[in-house]
N, C-alpha and C positions, 0 to 999 in steps of 0.2 A: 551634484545630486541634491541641490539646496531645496529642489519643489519638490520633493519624493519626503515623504513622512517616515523617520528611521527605523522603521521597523524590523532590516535588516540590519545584519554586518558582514558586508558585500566584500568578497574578495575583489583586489583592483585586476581588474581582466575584463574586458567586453568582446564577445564572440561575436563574429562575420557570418559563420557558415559553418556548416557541422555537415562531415560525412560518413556513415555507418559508426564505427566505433571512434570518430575523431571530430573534437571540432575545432577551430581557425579562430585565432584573435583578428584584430584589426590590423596589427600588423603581418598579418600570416604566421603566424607561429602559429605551430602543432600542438593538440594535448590528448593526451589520450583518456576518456571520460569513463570514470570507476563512479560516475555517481548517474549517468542517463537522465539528469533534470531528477533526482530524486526519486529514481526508479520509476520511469515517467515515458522516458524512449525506448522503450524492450526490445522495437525492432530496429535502434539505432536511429541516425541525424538524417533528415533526409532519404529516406528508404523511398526508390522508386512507386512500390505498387501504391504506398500511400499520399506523395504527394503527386501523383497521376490524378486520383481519386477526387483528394479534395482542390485540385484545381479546375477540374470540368467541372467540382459541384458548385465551385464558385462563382462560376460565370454561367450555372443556370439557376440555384436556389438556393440563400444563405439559411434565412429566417423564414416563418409565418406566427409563430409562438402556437402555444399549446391550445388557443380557441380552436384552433381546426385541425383535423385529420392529420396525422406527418407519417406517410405510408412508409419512407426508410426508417423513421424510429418503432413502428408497429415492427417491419423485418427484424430491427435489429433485438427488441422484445422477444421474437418467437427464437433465434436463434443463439441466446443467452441463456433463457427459460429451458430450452432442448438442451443445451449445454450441461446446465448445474441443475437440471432436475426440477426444477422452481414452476411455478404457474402463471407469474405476473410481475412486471418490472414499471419503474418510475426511473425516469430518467432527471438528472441533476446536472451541476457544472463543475461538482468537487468531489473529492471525498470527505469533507465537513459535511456539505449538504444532505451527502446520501448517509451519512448518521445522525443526523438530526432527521431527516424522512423516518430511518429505522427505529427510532425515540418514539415517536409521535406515532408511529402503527403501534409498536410494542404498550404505549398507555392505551390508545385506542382500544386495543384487542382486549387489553385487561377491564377496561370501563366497561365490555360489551359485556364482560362476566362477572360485573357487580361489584369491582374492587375499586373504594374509593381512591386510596391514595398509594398509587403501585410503583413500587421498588425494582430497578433493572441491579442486579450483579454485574458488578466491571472490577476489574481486574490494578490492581496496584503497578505503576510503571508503564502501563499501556497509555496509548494516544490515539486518538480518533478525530479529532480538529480544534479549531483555535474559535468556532461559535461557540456562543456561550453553552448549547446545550453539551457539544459533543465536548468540549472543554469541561464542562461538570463531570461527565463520565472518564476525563483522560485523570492517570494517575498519575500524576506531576505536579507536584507539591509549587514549584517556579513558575510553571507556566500559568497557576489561580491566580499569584498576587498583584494585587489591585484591584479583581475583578470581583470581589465579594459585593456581594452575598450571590455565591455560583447559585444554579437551578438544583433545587433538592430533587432526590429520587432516586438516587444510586446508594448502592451498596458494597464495599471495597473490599475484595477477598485479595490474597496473595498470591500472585501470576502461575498458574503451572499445577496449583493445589486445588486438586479437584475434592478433597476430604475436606477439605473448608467450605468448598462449597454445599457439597451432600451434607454437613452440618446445620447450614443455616434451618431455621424455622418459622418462616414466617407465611402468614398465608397473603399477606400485600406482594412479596415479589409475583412475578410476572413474566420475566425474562433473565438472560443472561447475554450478555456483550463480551466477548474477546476478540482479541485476532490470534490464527494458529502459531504464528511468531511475529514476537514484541519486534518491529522496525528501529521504530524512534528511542524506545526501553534501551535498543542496546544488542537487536539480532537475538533476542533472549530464546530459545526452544522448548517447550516443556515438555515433559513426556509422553512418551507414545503413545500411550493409552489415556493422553489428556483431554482431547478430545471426544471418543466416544465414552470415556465413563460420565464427559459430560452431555453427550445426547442423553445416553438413560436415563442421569440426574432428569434431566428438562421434560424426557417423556413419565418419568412415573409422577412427576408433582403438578403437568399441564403448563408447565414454562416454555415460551421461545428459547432458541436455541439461536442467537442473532452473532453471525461471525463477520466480521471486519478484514475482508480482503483486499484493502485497498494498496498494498505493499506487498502483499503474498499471491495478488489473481492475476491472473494472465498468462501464467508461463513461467511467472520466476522461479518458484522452487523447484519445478520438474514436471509440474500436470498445469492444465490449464487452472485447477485452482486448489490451493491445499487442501481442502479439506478432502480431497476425492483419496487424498493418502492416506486417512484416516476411517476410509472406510465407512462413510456416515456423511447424511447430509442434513444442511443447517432448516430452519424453519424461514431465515430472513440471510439472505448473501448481502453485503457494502463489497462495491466495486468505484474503480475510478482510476488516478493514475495513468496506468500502461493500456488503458482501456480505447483512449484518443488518439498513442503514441505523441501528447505534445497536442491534441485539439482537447480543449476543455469539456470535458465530460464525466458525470456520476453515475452509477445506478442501484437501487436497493431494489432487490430481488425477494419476493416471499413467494412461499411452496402453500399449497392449494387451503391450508387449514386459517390461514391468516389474509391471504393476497386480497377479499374484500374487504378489508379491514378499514382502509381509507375510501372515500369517496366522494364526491364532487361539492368543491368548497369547503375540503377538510385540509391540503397540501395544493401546493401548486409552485410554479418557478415560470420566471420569462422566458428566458434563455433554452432552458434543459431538454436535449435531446431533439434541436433545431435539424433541420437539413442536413448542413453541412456537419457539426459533429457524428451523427450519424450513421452517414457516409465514410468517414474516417474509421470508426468502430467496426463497422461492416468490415473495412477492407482489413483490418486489426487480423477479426477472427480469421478472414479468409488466406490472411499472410500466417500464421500461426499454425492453421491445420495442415497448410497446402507445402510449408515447407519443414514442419513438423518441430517447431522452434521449444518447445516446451521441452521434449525428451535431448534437441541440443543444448536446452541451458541446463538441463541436469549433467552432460556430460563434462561440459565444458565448467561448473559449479566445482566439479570433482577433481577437476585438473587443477586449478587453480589455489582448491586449497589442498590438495597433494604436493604443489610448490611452493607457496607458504611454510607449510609445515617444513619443508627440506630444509630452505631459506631461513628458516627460525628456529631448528631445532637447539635447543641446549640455549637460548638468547632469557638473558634474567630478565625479567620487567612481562617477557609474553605469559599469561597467563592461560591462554584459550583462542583455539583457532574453530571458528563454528559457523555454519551455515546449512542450508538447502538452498540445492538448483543454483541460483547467480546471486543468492541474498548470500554476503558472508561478512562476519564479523570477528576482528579479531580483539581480546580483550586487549587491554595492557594492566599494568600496575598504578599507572601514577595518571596526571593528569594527558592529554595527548591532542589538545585543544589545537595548538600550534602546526599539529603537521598539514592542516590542511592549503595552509602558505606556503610551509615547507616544497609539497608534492605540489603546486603551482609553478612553480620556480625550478622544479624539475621536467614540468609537460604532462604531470600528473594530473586530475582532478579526483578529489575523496572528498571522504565526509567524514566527517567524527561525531557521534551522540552519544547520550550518557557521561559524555563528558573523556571518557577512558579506553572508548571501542570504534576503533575505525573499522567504517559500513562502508563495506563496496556493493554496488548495485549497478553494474556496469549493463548495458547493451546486452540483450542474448542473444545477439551476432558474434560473438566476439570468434576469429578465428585464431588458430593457435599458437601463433606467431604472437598474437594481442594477450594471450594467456600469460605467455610467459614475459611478456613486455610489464604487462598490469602488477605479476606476483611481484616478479627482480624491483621492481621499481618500489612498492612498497616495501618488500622488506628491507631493501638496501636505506628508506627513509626509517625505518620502525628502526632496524638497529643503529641509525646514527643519533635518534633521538634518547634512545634508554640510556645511550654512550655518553649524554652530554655532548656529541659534537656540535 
């Protein structure tokens, strides 16, 4: 890996081939995938209706870029917008991108009403990308260094605390940025009325209301996108991730009071929402409604951590078992950095963020056999790790 610039720290495993909730090293070994490319393959490795899709699209039309007309990324705009309630969509290649797109409407929209220098509310712990804009907004003190002097314009309340919020006074903000559960933070939840105490905030002062689903849309928690549990919808949706299944693609969505907000030679990307990603997108939603995958990863979210819990009950070091839908995080006590060579070495793949909370974000296929494969198998590593074994 001498010509690869280090920017990761790569577990030693290179994959062949991935099927549904498994994927195949070089040598064929099996592992069973609690991480989905980083909650990235929702409908699993390899899932027929999608690589049908993007193989015909490939052998009729990859690219043209955004100069001309892309009639499947228009489709897949009207059927996003009908989705989440929204008026208008920009298509991306990330979810970096489609926060830096929602940056640049939210000052936009603020300049059109005469505020010179406007302030977005973000959240402490939270993550929205590694460009320098959405990296200004992400609350990760580790992830700024070096990078000074970050993009000013944020304003840093405590995740979950909506009285922090309803306190600020200033008339330069303009918006507010969360996501409905912290991914990267650590699976963090806030409370149930966190969200819509936070529309009201946004609607009595003339603030966006810009929510960050880049981790939480598509089906993971239960609905096709959290906030719909919340009862409230956002002024600006960030999508991306599980949106491709695995084809590179973003999207930031704004609902009818902002969606002109940009305009031609204000944003633009080469790449974003080509043919072929698209086409993948398209088949996303069409696998998702058709096999109704959002209310099974709530089912199967539930099972998983009803076995966790069994599997861990009375275990010292477990602090908190918590999730929605197929997002689940369990705390620990101490550091927990190491299990994720650990669970390699077993046929596992996990994640650990925060440093102490192992994130599973598995496939929302998993059938139930892979439930209790997924749960035994982590808990059997979490309690040999508290154990010192």
């Amino acid at each position: 890996m001498e010509a690869l610039i280090p920017t990761y720290n790569r577990l030693p495993v290179a994959f062949a081939r991935g099927e549904g909730a498994w994927l195949y090293d070089e040598q064929g070994h099996a592992y069973l995938d609690g991480v989905a490319g980083i909650a990235v393959c929702g409908l699993g490795h390899s899932h027929p209706a999608i690589a049908c899709v993007v193989a015909e699209q490939a052998q009729t039309l990859v690219h043209t870029s955004n100069l001309y007309r892309v009639p499947l990324q228009e489709r897949l705009a009207e059927r996003l917008c009908a989705a989440a309630g929204m008026s208008a969509a920009f298509f991306c290649n990330s979810g970096a991108e489609a926060n830096e797109a929602a940056i640049k409407l939210a000052r936009r929209h603020a300049a059109a009403l005469g505020v010179g220098a406007p302030q977005i509310v973000v959240a402490d712990g939270a993550f929205h990308g590694r460009t320098l804009g959405a990296l200004a907004a992400t609350g990760n003190p580790a992830a700024h260094e070096g990078f000074a002097p970050l993009l000013e314009g944020f304003r840093r309340v405590p995740y979950g605390d909506a009285d922090a919020v309803a306190a600020i006074d200033d008339d330069a903000v303009c918006a507010v940025l969360v996501e409905p559960i912290q991914g990267e933070g650590g699976v963090r939840i806030p409370p149930a009325d966190y969200l819509a105490r936070l529309r009201r905030i946004c609607d009595e002062r003339g603030w966006l209301l810009m929510l960050d689903e880049v981790q939480t849309g598509m089906g993971r928690t239960g609905t096709l996108f959290a906030f719909e549990q919340a009862g409230i919808r956002p002024d600006v949706l960030i999508l991306a991730k599980a949106l491709g299944n695995g084809l590179p693609i973003g999207a930031c969505l704004a609902a009818a009071g902002c969606a002109g907000t940009l305009g031609p030679g204000s944003h633009g990307t080469t790449y974003g929402g080509n043919p072929l990603a698209a086409r993948a997108a398209l088949a996303v939603l069409d696998t998702l409604e058709r096999e109704d995958v959002p209310a099974a990863a709530e089912r199967a979210g539930e099972a998983l951590r009803a076995r966790l819990s069994e599997k861990l009950a009375g275990v010292e070091g477990v602090r908190e078992i918590r999730g929605r839908g197929l997002m689940t995080g369990i705390e620990l006590a101490g550091d927990a950095s190491a299990l994720p060579r650990r669970a390699l070495d077993a046929g596992l793949l996990i994640n650990v963020t925060a440093g102490n909370v192992v994130r599973l974000v598995p496939p929302l296929i998993l059938d139930d056999d892979e439930i209790g494969q997924l749960a035994d198998g982590v808990a059997d590593l979490v309690r040999r790790h508290l154990a010192g074994a």
